[in-house]
C-alpha positions as YAML, in Angstrom:
chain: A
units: angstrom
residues:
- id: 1
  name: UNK
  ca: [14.54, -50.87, 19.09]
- id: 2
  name: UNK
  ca: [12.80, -47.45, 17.41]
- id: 3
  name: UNK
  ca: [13.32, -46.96, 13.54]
- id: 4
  name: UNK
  ca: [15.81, -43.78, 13.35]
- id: 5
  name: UNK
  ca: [14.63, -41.66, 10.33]
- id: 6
  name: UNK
  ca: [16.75, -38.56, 8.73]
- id: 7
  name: UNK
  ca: [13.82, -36.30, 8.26]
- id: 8
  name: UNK
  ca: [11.15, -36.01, 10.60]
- id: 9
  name: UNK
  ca: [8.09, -34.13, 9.08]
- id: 10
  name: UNK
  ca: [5.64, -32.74, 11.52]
- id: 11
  name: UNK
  ca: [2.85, -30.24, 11.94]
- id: 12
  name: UNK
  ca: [1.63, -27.76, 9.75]
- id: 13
  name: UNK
  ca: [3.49, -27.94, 6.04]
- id: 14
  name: UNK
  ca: [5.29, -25.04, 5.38]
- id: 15
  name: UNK
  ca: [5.98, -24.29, 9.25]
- id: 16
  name: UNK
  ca: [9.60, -24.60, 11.02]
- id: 17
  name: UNK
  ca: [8.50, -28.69, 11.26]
- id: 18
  name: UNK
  ca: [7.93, -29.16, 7.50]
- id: 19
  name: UNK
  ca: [10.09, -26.48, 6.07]
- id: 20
  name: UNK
  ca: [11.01, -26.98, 2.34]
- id: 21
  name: UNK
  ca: [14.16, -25.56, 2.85]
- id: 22
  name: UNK
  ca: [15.18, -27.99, 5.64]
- id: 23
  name: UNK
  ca: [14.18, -30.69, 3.62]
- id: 24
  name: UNK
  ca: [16.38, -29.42, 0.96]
- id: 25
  name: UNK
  ca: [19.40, -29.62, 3.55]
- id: 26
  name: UNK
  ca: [19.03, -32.82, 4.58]
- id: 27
  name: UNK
  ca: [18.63, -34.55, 1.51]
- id: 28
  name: UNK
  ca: [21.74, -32.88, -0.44]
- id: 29
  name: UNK
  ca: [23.81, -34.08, 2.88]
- id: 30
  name: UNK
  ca: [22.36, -37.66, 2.61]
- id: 31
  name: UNK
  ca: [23.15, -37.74, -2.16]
- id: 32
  name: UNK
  ca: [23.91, -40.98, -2.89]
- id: 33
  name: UNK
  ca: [22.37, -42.40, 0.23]
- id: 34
  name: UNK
  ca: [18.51, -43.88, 0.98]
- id: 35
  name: UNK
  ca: [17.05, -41.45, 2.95]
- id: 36
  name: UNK
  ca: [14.48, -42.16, 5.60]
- id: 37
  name: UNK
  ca: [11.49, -39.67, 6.24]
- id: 38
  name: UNK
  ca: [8.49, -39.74, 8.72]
- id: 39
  name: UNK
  ca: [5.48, -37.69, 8.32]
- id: 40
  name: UNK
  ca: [2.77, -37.19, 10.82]
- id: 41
  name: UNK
  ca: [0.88, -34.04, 9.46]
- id: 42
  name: UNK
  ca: [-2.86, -32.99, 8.83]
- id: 43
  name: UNK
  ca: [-1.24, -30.48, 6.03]
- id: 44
  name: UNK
  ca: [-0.77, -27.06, 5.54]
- id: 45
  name: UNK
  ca: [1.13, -24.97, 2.19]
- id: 46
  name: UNK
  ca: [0.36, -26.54, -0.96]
- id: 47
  name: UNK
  ca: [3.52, -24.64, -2.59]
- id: 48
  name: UNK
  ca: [5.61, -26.36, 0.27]
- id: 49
  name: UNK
  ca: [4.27, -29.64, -0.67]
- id: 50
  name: UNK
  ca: [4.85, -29.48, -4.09]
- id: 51
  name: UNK
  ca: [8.81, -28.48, -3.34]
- id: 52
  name: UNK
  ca: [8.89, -31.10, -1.35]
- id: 53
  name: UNK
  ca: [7.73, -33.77, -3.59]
- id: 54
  name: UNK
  ca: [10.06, -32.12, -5.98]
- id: 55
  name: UNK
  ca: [13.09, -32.08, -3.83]
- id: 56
  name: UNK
  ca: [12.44, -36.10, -3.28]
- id: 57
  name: UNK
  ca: [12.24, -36.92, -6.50]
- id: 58
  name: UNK
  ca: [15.27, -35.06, -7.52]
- id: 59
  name: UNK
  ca: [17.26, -37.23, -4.97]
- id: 60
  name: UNK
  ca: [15.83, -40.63, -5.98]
- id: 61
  name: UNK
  ca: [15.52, -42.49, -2.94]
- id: 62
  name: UNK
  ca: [13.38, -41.40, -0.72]
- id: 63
  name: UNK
  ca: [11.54, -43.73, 1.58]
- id: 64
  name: UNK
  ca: [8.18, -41.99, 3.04]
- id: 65
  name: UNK
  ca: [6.56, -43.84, 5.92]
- id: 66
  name: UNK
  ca: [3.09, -42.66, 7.59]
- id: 67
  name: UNK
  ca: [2.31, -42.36, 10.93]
- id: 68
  name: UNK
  ca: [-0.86, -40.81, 12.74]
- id: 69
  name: UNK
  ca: [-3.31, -38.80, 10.78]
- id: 70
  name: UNK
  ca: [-2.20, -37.21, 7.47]
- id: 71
  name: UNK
  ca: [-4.18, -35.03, 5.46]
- id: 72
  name: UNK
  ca: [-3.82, -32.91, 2.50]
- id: 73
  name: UNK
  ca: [-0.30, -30.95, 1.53]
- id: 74
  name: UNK
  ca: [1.24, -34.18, 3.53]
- id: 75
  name: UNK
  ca: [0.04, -36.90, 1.35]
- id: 76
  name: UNK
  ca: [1.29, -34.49, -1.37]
- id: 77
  name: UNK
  ca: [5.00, -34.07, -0.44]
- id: 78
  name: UNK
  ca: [4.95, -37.86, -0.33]
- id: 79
  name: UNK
  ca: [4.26, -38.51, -3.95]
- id: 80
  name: UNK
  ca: [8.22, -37.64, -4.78]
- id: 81
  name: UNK
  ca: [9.13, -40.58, -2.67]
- id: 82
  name: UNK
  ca: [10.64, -43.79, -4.60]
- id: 83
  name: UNK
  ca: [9.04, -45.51, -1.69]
- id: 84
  name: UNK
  ca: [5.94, -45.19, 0.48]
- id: 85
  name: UNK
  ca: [4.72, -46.74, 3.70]
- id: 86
  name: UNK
  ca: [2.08, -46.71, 5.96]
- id: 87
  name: UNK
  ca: [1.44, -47.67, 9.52]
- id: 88
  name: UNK
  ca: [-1.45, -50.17, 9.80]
- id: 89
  name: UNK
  ca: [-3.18, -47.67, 12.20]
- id: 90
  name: UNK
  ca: [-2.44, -44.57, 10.57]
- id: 91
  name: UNK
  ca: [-5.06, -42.71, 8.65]
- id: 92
  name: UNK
  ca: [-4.92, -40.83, 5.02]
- id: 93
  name: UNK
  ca: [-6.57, -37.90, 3.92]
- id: 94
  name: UNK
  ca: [-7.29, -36.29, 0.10]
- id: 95
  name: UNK
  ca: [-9.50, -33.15, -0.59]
- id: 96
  name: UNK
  ca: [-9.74, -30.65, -3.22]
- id: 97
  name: UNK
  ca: [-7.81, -27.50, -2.87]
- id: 98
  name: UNK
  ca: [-8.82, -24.44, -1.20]
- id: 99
  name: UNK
  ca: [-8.06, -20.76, -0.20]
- id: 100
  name: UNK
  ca: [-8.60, -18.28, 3.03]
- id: 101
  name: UNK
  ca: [-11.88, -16.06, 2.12]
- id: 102
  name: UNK
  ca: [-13.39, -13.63, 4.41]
- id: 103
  name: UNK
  ca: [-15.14, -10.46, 3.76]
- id: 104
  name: UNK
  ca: [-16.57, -8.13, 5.91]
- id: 105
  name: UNK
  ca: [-17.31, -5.03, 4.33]
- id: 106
  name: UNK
  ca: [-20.06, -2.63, 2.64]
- id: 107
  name: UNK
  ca: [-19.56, -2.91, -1.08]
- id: 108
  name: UNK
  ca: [-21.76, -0.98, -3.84]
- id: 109
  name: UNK
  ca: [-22.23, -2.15, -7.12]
- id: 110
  name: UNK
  ca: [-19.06, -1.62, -8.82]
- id: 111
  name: UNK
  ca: [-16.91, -3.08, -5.77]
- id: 112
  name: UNK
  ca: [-19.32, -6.10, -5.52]
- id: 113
  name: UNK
  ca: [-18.73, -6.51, -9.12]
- id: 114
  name: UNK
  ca: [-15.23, -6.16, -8.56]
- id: 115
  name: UNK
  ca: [-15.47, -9.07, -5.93]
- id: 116
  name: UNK
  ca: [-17.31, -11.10, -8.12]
- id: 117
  name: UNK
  ca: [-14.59, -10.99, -10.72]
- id: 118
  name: UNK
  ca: [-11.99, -11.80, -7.90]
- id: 119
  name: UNK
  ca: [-13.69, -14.85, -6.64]
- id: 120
  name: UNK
  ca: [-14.47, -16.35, -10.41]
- id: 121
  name: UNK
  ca: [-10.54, -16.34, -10.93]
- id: 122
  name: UNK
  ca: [-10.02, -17.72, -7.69]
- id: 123
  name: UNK
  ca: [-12.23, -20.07, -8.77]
- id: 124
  name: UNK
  ca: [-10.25, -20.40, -12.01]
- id: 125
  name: UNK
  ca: [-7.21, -21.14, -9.87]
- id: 126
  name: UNK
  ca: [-8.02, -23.81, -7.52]
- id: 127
  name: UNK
  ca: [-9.41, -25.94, -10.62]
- id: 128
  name: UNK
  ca: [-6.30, -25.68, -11.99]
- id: 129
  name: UNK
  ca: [-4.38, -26.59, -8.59]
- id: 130
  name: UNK
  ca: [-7.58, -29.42, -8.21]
- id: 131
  name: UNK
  ca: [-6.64, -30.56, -11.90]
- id: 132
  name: UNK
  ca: [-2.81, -30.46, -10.91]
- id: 133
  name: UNK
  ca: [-2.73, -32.61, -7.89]
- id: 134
  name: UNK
  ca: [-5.36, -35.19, -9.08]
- id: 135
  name: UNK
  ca: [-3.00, -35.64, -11.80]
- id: 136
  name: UNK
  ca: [-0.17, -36.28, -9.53]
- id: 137
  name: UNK
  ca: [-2.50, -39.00, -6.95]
- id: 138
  name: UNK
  ca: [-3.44, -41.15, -10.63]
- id: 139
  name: UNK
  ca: [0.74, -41.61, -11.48]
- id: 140
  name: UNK
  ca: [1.25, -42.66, -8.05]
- id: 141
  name: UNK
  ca: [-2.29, -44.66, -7.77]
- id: 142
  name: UNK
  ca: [-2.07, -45.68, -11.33]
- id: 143
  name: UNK
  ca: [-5.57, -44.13, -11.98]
- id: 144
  name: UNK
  ca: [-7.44, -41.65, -14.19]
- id: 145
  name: UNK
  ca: [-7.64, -37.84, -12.87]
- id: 146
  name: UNK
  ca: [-11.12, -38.05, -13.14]
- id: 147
  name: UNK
  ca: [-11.45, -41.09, -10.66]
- id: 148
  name: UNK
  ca: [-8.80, -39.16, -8.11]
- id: 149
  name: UNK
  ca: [-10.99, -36.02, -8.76]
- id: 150
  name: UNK
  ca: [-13.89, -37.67, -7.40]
- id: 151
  name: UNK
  ca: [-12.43, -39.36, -4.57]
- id: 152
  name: UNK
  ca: [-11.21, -35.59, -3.61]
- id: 153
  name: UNK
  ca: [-14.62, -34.29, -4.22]
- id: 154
  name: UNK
  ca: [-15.61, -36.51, -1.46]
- id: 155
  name: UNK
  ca: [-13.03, -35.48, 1.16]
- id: 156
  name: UNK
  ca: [-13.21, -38.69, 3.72]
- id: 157
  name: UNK
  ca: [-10.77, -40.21, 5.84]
- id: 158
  name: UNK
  ca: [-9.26, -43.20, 4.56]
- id: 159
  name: UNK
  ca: [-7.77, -46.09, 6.45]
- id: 160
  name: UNK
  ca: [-4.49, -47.60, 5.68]
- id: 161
  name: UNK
  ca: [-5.48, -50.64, 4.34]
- id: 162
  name: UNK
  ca: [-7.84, -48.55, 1.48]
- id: 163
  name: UNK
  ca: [-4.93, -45.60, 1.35]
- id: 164
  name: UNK
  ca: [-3.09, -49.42, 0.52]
- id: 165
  name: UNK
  ca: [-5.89, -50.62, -1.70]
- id: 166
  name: UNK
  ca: [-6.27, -46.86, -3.91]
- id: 167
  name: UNK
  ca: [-2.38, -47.34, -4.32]
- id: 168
  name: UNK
  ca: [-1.79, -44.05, -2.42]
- id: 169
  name: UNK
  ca: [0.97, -46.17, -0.26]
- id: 170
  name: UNK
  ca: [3.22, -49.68, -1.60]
- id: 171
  name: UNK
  ca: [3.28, -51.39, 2.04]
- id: 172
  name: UNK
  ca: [1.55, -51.28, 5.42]
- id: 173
  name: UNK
  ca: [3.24, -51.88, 8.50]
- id: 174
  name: UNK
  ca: [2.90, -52.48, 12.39]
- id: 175
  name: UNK
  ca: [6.24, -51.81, 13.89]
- id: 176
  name: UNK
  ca: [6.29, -50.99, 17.49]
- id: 177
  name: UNK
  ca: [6.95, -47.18, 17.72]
- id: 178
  name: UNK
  ca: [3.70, -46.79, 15.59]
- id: 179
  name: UNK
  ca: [1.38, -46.00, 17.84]
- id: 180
  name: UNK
  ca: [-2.02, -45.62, 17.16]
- id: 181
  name: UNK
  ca: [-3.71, -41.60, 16.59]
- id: 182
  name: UNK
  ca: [-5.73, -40.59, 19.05]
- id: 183
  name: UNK
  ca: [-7.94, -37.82, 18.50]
- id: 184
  name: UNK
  ca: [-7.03, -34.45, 21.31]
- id: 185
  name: UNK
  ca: [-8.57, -31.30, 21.60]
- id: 186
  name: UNK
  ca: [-5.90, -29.40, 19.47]
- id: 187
  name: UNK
  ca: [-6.07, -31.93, 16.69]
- id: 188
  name: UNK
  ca: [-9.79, -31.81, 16.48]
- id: 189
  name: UNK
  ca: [-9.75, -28.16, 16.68]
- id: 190
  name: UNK
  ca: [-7.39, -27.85, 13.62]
- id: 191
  name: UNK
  ca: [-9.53, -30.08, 12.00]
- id: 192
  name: UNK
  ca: [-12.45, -27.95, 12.69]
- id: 193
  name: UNK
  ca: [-10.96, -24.76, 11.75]
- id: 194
  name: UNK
  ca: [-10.54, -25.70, 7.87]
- id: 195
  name: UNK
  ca: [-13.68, -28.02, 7.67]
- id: 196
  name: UNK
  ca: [-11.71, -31.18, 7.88]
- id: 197
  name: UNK
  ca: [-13.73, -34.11, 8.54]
- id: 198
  name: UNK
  ca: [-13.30, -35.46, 11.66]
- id: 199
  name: UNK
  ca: [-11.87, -39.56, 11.27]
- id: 200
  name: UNK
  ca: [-13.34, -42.23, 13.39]
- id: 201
  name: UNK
  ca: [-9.85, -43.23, 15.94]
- id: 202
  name: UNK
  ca: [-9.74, -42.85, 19.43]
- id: 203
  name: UNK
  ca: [-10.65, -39.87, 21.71]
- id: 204
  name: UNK
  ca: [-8.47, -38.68, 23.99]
- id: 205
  name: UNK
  ca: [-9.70, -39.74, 27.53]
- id: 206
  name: UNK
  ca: [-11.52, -36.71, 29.18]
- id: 207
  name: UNK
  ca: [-10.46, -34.31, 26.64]
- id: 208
  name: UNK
  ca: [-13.41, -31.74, 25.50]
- id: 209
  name: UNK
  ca: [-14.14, -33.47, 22.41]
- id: 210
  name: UNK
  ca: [-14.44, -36.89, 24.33]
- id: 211
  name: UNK
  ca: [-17.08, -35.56, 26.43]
- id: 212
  name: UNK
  ca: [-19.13, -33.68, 23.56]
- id: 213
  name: UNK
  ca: [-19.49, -36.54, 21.79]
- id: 214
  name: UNK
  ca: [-20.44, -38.49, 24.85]
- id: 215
  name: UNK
  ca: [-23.15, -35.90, 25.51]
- id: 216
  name: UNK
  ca: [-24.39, -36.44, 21.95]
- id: 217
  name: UNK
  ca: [-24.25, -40.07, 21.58]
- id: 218
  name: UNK
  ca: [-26.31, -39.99, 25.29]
- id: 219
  name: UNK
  ca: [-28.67, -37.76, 23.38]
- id: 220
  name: UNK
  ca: [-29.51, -39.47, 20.50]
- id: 221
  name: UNK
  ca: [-29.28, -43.21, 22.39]
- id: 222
  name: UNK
  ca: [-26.12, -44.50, 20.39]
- id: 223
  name: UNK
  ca: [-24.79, -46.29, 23.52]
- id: 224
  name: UNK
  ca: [-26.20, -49.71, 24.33]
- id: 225
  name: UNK
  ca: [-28.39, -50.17, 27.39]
- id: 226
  name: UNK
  ca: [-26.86, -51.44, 30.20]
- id: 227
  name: UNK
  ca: [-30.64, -52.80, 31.76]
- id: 228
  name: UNK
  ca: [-31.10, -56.34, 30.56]
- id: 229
  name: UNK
  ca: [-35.29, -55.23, 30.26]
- id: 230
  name: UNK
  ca: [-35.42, -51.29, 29.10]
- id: 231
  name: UNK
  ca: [-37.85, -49.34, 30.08]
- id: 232
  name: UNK
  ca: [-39.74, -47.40, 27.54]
- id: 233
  name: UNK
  ca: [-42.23, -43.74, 28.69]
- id: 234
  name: UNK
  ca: [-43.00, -40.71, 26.55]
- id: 235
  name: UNK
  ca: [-42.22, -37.50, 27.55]
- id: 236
  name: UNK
  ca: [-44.75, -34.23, 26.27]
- id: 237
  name: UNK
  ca: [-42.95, -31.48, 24.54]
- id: 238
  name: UNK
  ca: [-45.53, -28.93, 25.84]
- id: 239
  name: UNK
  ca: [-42.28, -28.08, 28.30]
- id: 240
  name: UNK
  ca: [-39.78, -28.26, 25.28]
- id: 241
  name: UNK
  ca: [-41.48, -25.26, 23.04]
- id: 242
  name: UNK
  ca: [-38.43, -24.75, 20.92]
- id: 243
  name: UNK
  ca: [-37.39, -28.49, 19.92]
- id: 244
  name: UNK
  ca: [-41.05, -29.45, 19.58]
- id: 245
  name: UNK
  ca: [-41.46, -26.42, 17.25]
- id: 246
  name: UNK
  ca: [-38.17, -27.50, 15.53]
- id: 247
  name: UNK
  ca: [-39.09, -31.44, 15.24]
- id: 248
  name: UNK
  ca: [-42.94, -31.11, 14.96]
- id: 249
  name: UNK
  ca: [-43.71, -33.23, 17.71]
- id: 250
  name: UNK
  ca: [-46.26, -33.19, 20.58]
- id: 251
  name: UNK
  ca: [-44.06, -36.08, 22.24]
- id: 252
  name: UNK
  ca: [-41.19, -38.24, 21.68]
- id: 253
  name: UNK
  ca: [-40.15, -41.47, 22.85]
- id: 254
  name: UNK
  ca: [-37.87, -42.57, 25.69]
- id: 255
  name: UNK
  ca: [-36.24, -45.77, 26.38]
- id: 256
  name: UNK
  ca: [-34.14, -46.16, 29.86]
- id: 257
  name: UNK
  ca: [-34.26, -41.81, 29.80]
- id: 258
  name: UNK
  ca: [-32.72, -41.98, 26.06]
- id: 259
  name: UNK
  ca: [-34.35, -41.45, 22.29]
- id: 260
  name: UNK
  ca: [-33.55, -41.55, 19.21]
- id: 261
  name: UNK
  ca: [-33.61, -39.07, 16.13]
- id: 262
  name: UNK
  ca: [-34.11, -39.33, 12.66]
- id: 263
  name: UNK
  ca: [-31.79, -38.07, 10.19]
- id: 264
  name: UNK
  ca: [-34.62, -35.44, 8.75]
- id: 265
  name: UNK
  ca: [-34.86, -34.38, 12.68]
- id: 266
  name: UNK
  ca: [-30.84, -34.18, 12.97]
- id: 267
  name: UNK
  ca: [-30.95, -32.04, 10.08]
- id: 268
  name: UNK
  ca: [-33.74, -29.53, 11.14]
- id: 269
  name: UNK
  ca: [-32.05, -29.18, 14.63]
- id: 270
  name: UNK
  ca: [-28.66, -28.56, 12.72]
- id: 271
  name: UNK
  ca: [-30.84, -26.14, 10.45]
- id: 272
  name: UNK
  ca: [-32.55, -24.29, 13.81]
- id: 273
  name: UNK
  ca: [-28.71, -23.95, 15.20]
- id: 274
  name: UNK
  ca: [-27.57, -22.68, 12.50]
- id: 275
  name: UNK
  ca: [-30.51, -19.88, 12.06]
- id: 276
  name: UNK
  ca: [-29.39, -19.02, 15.26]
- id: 277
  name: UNK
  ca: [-26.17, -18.35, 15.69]
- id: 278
  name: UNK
  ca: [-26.81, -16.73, 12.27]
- id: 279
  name: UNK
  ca: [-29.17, -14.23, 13.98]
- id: 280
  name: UNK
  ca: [-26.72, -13.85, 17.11]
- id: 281
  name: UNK
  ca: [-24.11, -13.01, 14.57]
- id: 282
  name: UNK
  ca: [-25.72, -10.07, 12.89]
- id: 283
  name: UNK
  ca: [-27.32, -8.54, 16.43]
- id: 284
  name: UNK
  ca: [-23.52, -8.38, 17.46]
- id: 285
  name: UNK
  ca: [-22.93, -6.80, 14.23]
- id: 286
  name: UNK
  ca: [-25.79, -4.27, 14.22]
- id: 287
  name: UNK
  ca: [-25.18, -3.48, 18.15]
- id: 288
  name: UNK
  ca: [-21.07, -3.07, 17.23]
- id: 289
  name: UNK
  ca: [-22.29, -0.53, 14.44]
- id: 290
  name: UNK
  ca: [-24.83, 1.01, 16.56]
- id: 291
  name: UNK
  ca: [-22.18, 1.63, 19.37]
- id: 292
  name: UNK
  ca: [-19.86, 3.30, 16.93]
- id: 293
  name: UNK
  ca: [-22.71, 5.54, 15.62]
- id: 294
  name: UNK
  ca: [-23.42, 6.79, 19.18]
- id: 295
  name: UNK
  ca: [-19.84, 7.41, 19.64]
- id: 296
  name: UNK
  ca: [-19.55, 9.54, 16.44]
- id: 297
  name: UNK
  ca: [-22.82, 11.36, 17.74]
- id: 298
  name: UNK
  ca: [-21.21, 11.87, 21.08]
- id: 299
  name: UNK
  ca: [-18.09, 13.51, 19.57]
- id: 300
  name: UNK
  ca: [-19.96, 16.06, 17.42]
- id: 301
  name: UNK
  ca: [-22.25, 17.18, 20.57]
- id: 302
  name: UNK
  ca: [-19.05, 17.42, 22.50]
- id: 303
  name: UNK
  ca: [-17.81, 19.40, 19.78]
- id: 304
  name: UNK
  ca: [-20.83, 22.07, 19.56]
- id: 305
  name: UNK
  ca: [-20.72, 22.09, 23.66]
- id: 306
  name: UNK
  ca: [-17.33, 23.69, 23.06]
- id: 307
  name: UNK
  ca: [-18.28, 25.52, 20.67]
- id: 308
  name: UNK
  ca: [-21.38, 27.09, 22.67]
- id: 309
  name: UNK
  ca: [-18.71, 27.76, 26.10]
- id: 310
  name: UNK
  ca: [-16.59, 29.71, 24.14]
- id: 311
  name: UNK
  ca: [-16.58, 33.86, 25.52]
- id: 312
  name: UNK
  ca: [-19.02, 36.37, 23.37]
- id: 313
  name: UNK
  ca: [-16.82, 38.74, 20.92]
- id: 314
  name: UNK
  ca: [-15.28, 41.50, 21.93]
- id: 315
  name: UNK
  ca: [-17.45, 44.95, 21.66]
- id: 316
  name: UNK
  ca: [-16.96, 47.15, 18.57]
- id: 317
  name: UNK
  ca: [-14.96, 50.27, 19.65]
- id: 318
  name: UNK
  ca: [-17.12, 52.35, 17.61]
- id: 319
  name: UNK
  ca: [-20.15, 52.42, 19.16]
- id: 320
  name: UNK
  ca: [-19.55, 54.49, 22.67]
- id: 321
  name: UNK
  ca: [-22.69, 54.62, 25.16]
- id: 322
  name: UNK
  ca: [-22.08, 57.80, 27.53]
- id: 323
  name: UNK
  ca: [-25.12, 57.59, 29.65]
- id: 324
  name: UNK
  ca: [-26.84, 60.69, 27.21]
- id: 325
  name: UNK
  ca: [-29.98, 60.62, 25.05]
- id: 326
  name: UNK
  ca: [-29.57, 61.29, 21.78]
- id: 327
  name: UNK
  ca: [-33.27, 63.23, 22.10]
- id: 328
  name: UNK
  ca: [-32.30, 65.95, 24.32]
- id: 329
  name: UNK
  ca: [-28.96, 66.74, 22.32]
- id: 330
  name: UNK
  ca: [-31.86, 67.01, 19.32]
- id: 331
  name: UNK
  ca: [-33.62, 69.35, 21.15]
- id: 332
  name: UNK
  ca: [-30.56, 71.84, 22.62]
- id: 333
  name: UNK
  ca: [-29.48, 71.79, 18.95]
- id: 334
  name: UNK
  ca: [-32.84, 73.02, 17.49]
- id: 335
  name: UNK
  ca: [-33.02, 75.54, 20.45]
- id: 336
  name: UNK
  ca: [-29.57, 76.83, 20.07]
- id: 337
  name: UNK
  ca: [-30.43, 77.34, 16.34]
- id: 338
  name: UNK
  ca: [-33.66, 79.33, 17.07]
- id: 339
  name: UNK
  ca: [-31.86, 81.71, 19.33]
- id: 340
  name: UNK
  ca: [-29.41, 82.33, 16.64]
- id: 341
  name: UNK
  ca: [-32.12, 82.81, 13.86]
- id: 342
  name: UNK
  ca: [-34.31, 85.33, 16.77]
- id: 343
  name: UNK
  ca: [-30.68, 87.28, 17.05]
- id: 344
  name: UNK
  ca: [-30.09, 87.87, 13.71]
- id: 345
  name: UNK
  ca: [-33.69, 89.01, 12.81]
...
């Protein structure tokens, strides 16, 4: 028969799964009664965490119990449990804190100064939140800050039995409903979008992930042999320009169609990549900019087009053209004036 549990924390801390709040609500309806809380989150909301924690320590018994892969904010809003388990399958994450940053802008001197200043407090700030939570892990681990500092420096998935063994949890288990995490495509994704490290369970059958690393561990030979006597020929790289240029090789080594890499080539491959899809990023860029620069130049031809199909101005009412000369009404004057002059004589 499945445990029942009065809380059922899920999903991304702080979200309608893990909401502080709700947490809140439960517990004041269960005072005066042991209150039994699953979590099965990769994190999320440090603030949320830290109410949590807050709220269970407030109400003073709280059991916590582990399942899947947790991470982050959830191992957090554990630490105000009175009690803490762990499923012998699941998995336990620390890290040091971080924040959203992304700029994308044209700064001068005095806004890149600015920016500067920004960053060094937000800097400032997630030393303090660092400082904050390590000291929280060494009460419940019964360890120094410094030592829980380092272990978040280093980020890596931990498995139950050394969550157990750091003191991060007071019991594993292996009940029935606990099911073993499996790694899908969403999970790995959310991993991926905050630089989680990815932890070394089970793939998902035929998910994406499943068949990337498949693809990788065929490249790099990780997969044992399945011919009792392997066959071994060289392939040249004079047909593989780019990796040869990358790994500085004029062949490389097969055995039964596989090879292996060193980690110096895995890292100038990973290097090459990254150069890349560096250089891809900032042609989109320039071609975006350029695009909007022939628009604006568009719009201001446009604009003298209109300007040039526009009607002439009206003509001036005081200039009148008759169809006479102005010479012969010269000439009739200065005759009409030498018949007067010839008359009066």
């Amino acid at each position: 028969m499945s445990k029942s549990y009065n809380l059922y924390l899920r999903g991304y801390v702080g979200g309608a799964d893990f909401d502080a709040s709700y947490v809140s609500y439960i517990l004041s309806k269960n005072a005066n009664k042991s209150v039994e809380v699953l979590i099965d989150s990769l994190g999320g909301s440090l603030a949320t965490a830290l109410s949590v924690a807050s709220a269970f320590a407030d109400h003073g018994d709280v059991h916590a119990h582990f399942v899947g892969m947790n991470a982050s904010a959830a191992t957090i809003a554990s630490l105000g449990a009175k009690r803490i388990t762990m499923d012998a399958n699941a998995m336990y994450l620390v890290h040091k804190c971080s924040m959203a940053f992304f700029q994308w802008a044209s700064l001068n001197a005095d806004q890149l100064e600015q920016q500067i200043a920004q960053m060094e407090q937000t800097r400032t700030d997630l030393e303090k939140m660092d400082a904050n939570v390590a000291s929280m892990y060494a009460r419940k681990c019964k360890k120094t800050t410094a030592e829980m500092l380092a272990l978040m420096k280093v980020g890596g998935w931990l498995t139950a039995q050394e969550a157990l063994d750091w003191g991060f949890v007071d019991e594993l288990t292996s009940a029935k409903e606990d099911a073993a995490p499996v790694l899908t495509d969403k999970v790995a994704a959310s991993m991926a979008s905050v630089g989680m490290p990815i932890p070394n369970v089970p793939i998902e059958q035929n998910s994406a992930w499943e068949k990337l690393c498949s693809a990788i561990s065929s490249l790099l030979g990780t997969k044992t042999p399945s011919a009792k006597q392997p066959t071994q020929n060289t392939i040249e790289m004079k047909n593989l320009v780019l990796l040869a240029s990358v790994l500085a090789l004029d062949a490389i080594t097969l055995q039964d169609g596989k090879c292996s890499l060193t980690e110096e080539q895995l890292s100038a491959i990973e290097a090459r990549l990254k150069e890349l899809t560096d250089a891809q990023t900032a042609a989109a860029s320039a071609a975006e900019q350029h695009t909007a620069t022939i628009a604006e130049k568009d719009a201001k031809i446009a604009s003298l087009q209109a300007l040039l199909e526009q009607k002439p101005a009206a003509a001036g009412s005081q200039v009148v053209d008759d169809g006479k000369s102005t010479t012969d009404d010269f000439i009739a004057s200065v005759n009409a004036a030498n018949e007067l002059m010839a008359q009066l004589s």
